[in-house]
C-alpha positions as CSV (number, residue, x, y, z in Angstrom):
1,X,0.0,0.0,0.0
2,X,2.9,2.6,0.4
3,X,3.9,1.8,-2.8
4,X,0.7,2.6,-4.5
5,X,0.5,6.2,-1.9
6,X,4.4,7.1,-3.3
7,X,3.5,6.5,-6.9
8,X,0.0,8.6,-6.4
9,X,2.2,11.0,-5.2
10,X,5.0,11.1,-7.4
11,X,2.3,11.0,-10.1
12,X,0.4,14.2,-8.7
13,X,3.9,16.0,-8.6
14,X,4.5,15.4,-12.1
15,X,0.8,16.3,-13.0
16,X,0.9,19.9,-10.9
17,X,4.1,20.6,-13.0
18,X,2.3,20.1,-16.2
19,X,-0.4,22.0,-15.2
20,X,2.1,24.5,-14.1
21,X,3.6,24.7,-17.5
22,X,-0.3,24.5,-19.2
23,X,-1.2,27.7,-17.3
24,X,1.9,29.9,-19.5
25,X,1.7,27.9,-22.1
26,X,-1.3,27.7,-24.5
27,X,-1.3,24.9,-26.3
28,X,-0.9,22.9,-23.4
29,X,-4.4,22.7,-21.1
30,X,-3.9,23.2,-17.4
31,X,-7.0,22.2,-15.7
32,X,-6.6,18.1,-16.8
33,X,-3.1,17.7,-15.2
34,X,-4.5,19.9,-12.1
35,X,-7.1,17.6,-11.9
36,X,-5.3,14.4,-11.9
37,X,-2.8,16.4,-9.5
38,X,-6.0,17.0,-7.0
39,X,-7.0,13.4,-7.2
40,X,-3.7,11.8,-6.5
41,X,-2.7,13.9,-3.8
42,X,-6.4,13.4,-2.2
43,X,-5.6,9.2,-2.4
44,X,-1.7,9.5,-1.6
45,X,-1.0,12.3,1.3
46,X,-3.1,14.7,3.2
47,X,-0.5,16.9,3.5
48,X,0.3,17.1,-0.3
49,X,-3.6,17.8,-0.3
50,X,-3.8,20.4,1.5
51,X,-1.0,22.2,0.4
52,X,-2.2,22.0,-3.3
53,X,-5.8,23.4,-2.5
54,X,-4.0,26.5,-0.8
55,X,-1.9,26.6,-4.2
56,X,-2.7,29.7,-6.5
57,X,-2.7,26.9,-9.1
58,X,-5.8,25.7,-7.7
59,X,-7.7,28.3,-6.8
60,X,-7.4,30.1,-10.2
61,X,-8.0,26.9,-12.3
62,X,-9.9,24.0,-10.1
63,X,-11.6,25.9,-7.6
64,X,-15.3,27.2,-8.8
65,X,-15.2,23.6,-10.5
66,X,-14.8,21.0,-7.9
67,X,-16.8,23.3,-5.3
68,X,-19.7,24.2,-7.7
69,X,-19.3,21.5,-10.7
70,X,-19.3,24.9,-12.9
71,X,-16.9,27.3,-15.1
72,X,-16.1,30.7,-15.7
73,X,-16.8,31.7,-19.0
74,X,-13.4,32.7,-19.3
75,X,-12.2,28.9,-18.3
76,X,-14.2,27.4,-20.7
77,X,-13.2,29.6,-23.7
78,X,-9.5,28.9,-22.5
79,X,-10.4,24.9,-22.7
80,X,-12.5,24.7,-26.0
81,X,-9.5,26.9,-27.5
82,X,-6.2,25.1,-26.5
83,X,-8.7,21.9,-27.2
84,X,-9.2,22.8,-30.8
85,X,-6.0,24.2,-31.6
86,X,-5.0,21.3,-30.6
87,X,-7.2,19.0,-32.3
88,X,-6.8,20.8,-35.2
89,X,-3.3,20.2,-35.7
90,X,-4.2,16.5,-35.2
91,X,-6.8,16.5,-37.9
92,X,-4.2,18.6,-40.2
93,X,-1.3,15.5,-40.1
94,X,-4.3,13.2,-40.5
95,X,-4.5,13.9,-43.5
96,X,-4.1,10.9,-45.6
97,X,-6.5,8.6,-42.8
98,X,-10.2,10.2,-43.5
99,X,-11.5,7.8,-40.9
100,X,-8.7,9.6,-38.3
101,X,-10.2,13.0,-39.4
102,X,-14.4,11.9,-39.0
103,X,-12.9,10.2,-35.4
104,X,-11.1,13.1,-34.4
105,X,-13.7,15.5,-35.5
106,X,-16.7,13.9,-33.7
107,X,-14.4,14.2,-30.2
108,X,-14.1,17.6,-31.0
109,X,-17.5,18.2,-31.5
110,X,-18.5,15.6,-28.2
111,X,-15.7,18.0,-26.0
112,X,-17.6,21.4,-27.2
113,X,-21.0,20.3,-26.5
114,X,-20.0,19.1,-23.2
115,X,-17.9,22.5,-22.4
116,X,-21.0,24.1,-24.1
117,X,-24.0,22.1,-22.0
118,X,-22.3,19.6,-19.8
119,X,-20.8,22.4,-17.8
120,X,-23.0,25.0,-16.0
121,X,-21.1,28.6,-16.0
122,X,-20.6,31.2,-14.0
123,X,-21.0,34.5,-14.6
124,X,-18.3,36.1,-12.9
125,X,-15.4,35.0,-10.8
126,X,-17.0,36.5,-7.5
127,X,-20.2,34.2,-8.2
128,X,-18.1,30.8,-7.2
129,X,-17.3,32.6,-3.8
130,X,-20.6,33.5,-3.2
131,X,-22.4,30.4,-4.1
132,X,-19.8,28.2,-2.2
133,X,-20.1,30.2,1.1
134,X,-23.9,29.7,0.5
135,X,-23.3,26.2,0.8
């Protein structure tokens, strides 16, 4: 079992580094590696856990979702662009598999809609402090 906590860990160390690097750089999405950081520190070390919800990290990118399973308009724009800039340069060196291209497409089109409806959104950034001290 200590194995599985130091790998968690190791892996949620790696992940909050990539996220690090996904905040300043575009084409690299920060809020899937914060996730993943989130989740492994919460099943490896409380400490680790802790320290990465008082992170600015967090609070910028992961906050108003895990507390109020909902976005800033700002976030989501930020996701669905890196995501399709990134998708697009997928489908672009697809091109000699159509079948790559129709795949690739319909994720694209499955990660909008769920940005898009899946997500609820919050008007401003003040809103997720307000509704989660109402809870």
């Amino acid at each position: 079992m200590k194995i599985k906590k130091k790998i968690l860990c190791a892996a949620g160390i790696l992940l909050t580094g990539l996220g690090a690097v996904g905040v300043v750089v575009p084409l690299l999405p920060a809020f899937p590696f914060l996730l993943g950081a989130m989740i492994c520190f919460a099943k490896s070390s409380e400490k680790f856990h802790k320290w990465f919800l008082s992170t600015g990290l967090y609070k910028n990118n992961l906050e108003s979702y895990v507390q109020n399973r909902a976005m800033t308009v700002k976030t989501k724009f930020t996701l669905a662009t890196s995501l399709t800039i990134t998708m697009a340069i997928g489908f672009y060196f697809m091109g000699q598999f159509p079948v790559g291209r129709i795949i690739l497409a319909f994720v694209w089109l499955f990660h909008i809609a769920f940005f898009a409806f899946g997500v609820k959104t919050l008007k401003t950034e003040n809103q997720a402090d307000v509704s989660s001290q109402a809870d």
